[in-house]
C-alpha positions as CSV (number, residue, x, y, z in Angstrom):
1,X,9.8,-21.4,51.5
2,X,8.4,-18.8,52.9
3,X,10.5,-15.9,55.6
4,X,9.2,-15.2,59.2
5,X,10.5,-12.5,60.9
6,X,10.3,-12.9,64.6
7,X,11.6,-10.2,67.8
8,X,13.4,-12.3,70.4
9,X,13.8,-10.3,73.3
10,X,16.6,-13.5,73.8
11,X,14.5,-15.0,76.8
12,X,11.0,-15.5,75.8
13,X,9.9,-17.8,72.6
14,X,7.2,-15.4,70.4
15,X,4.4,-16.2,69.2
16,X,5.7,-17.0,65.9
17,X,8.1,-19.9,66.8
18,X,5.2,-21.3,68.7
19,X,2.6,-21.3,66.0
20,X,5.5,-23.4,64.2
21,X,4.5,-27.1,63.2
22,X,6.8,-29.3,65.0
23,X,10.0,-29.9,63.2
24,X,13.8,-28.9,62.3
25,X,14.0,-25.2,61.4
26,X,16.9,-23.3,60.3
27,X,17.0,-19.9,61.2
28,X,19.7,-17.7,59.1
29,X,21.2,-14.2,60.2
30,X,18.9,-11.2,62.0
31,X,16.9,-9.3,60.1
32,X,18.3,-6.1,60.1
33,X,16.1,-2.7,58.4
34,X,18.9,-0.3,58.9
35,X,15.7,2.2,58.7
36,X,15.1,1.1,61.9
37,X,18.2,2.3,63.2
38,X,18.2,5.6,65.2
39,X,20.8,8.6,65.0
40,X,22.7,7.7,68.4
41,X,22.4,3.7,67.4
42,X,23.9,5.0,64.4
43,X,26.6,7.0,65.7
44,X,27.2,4.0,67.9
45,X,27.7,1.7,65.7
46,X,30.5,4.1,63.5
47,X,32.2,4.8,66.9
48,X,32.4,0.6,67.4
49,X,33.8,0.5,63.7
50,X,36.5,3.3,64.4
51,X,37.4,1.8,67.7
52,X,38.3,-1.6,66.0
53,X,39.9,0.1,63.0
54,X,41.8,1.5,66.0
55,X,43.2,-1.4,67.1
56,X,40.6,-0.8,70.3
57,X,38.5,-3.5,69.4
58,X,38.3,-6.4,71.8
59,X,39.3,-9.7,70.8
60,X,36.1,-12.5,69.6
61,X,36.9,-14.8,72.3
62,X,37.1,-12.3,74.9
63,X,33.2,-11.9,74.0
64,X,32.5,-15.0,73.7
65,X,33.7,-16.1,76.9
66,X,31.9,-12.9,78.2
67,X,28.3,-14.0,76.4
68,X,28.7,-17.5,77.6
69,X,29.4,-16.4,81.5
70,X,26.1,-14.5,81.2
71,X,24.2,-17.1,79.4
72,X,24.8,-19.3,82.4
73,X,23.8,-16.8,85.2
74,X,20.7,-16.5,84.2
């Protein structure tokens, strides 16, 4: 089985999901080329991981609440 890797800009399908034969596909985690990742993402990210080792961090169904709310305004 062979791995596509596709950019979903998480409204529009791309090209390579619609050059797909029709069927069930399973899609695993997002790619992720950490050589892609810039200084400030970077800095981001370690700021994110010291906030939650912090006890800052807020909690998963907080976000999830949050991501759904937004899913259905648009």
């Amino acid at each position: 089985m062979r791995a596509t890797i596709i950019e979903w800009d998480g409204k529009h399908v791309p090209k390579e999901l619609r050059e797909l034969a029709p069927g069930r596909y399973m899609l695993s985690d997002p790619y992720w080329d950490d050589e892609e990742m810039t200084e400030e993402e970077e800095a981001g990210v370690l700021l994110a991981i010291e906030e939650i080792e912090a006890g800052q961090g807020i909690p998963l169904e907080d976000v999830i609440r949050e991501i759904r709310a937004r899913a259905h305004r648009e």
